[in-house]
C-alpha positions as a LaTeX table, in Angstrom:
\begin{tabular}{lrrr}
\hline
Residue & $x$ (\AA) & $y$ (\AA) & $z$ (\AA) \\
\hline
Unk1 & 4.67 & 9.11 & $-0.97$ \\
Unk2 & 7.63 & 10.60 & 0.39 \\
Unk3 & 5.36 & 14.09 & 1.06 \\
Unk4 & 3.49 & 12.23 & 3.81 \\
Unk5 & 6.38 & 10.57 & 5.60 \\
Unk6 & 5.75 & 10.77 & 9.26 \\
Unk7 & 1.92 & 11.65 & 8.95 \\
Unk8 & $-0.67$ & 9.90 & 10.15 \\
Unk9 & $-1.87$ & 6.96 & 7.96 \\
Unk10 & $-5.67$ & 8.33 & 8.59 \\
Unk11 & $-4.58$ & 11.73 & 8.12 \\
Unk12 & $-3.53$ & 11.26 & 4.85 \\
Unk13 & $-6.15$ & 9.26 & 4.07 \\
Unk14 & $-9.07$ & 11.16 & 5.41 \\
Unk15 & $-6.94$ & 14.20 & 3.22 \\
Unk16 & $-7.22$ & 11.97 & $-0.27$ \\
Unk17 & $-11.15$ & 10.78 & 0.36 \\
Unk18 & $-12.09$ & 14.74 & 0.67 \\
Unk19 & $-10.48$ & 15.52 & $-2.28$ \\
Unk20 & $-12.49$ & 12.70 & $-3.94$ \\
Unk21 & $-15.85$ & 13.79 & $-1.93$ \\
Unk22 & $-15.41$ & 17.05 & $-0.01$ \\
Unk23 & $-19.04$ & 16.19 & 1.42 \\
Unk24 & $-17.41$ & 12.77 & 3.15 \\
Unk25 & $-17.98$ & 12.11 & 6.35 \\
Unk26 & $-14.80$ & 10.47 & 8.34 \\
Unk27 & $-14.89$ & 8.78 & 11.68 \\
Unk28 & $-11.16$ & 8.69 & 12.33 \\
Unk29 & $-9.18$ & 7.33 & 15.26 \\
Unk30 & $-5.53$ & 8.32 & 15.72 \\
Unk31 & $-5.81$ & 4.47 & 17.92 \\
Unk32 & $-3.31$ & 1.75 & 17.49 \\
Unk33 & $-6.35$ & $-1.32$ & 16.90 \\
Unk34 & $-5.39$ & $-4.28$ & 18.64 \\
Unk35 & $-7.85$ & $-7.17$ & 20.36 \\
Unk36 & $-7.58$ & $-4.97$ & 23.19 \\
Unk37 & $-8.94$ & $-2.01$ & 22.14 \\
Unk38 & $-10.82$ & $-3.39$ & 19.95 \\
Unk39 & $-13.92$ & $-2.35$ & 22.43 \\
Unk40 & $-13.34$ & 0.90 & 21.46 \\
Unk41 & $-15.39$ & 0.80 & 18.50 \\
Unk42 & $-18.93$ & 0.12 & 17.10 \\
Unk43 & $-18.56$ & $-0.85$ & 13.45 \\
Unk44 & $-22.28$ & $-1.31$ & 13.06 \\
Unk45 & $-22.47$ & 2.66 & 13.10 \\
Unk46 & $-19.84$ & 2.79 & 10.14 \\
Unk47 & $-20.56$ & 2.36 & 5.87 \\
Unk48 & $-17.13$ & 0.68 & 5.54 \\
Unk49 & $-14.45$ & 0.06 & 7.88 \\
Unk50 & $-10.37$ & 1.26 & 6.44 \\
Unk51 & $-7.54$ & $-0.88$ & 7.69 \\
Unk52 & $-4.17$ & 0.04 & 7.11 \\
Unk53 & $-2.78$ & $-1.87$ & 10.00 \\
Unk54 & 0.30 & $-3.14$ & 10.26 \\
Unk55 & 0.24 & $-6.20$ & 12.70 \\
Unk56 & $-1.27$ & $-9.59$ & 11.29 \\
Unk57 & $-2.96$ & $-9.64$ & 15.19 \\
Unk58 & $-5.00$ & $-6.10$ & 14.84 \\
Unk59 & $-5.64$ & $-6.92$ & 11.20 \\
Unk60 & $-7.15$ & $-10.33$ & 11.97 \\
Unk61 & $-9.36$ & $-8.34$ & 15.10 \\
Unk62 & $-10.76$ & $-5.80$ & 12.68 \\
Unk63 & $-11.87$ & $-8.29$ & 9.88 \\
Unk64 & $-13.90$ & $-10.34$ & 12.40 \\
Unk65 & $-14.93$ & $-7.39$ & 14.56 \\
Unk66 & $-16.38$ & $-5.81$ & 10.86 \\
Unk67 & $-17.38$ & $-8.91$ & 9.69 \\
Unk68 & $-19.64$ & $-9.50$ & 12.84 \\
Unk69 & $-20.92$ & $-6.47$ & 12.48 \\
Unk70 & $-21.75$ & $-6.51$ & 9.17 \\
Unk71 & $-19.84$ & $-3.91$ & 7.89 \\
Unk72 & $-18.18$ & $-4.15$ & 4.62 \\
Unk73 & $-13.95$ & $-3.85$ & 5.11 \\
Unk74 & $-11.52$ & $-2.76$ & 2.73 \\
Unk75 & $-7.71$ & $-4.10$ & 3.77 \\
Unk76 & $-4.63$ & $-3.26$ & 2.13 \\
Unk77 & $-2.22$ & $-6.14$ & 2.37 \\
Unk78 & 1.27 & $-6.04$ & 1.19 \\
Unk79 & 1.52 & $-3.10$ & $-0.96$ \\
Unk80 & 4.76 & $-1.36$ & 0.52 \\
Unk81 & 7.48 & $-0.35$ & $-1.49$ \\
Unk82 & 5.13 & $-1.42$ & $-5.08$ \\
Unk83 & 6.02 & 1.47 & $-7.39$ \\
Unk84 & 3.61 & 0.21 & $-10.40$ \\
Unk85 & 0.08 & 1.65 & $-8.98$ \\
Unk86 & $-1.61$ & $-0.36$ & $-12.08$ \\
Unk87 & $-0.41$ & $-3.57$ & $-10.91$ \\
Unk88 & $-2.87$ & $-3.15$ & $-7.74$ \\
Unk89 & $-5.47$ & $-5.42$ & $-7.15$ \\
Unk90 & $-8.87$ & $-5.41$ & $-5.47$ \\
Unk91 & $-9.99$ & $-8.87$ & $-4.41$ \\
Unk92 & $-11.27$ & $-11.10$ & $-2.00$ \\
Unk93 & $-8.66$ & $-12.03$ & 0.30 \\
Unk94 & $-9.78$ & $-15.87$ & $-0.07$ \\
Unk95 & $-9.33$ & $-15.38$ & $-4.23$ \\
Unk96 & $-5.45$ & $-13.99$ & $-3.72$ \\
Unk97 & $-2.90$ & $-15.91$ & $-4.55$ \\
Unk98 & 0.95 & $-13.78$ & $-5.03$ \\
Unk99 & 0.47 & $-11.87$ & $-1.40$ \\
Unk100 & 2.54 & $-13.18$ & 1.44 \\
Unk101 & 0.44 & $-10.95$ & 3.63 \\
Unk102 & $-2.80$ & $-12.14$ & 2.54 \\
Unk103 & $-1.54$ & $-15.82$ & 2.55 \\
Unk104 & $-0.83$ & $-14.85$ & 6.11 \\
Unk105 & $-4.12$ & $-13.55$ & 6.97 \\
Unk106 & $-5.79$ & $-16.28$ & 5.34 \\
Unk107 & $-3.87$ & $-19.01$ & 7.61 \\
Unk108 & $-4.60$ & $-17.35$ & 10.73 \\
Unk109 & $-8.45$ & $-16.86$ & 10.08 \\
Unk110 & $-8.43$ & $-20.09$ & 9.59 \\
Unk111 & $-6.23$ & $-21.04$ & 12.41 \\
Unk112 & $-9.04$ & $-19.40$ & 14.45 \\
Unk113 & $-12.07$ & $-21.52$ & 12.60 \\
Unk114 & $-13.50$ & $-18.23$ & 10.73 \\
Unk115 & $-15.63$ & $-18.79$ & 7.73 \\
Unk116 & $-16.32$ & $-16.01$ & 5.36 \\
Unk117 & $-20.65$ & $-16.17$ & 5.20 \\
\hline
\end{tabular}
């Protein structure tokens, strides 16, 4: 929204989930996530992993990184600019089908031989 223009992407959404659950606990990283920092974290310690990333590269690292690790991810894909919040989907990124993002993502997992188990 045009009230959290040049926050923090966690920030605001660490603010949203403690509306929801003031008792939520947040491990948040102000960390631009690419394969090279990807070291950086232990996803085995987390519930469920957030990615709001913008680069197909750091997006592809974090969905392997939590899949190996076991840890359920939730990715938003290519929901800029969509002014119809009911129109939002939750899916498996292999059952999408309108997303150019996704379609992206899909491509290069399996450019780089991953299978969802």
């Amino acid at each position: 929204t045009r009230k959290t223009v040049g926050k923090y992407k966690v920030d605001v959404a660490e603010e949203r989930l403690k509306d929801i659950n003031p008792d939520i606990i947040i491990n948040k990283h102000r960390t631009f996530y690419t394969p090279e920092t990807s070291e950086k974290f232990d996803f085995s310690k987390y519930d469920y992993v957030v990615d709001a990333i913008d680069t197909v590269t750091g997006k592809i690292e974090l969905v392997m990184q939590a899949d190996k690790a076991k840890t359920p991810i939730i990715c938003s894909m290519g929901a800029g600019n969509k002014l119809d919040p009911t129109a939002f989907e939750v899916a498996d990124i292999y059952k999408t089908s309108v997303c150019p993002l996704a379609r992206v993502m899909r491509h290069e997992l399996k450019k780089k031989r991953y299978q969802k188990d």
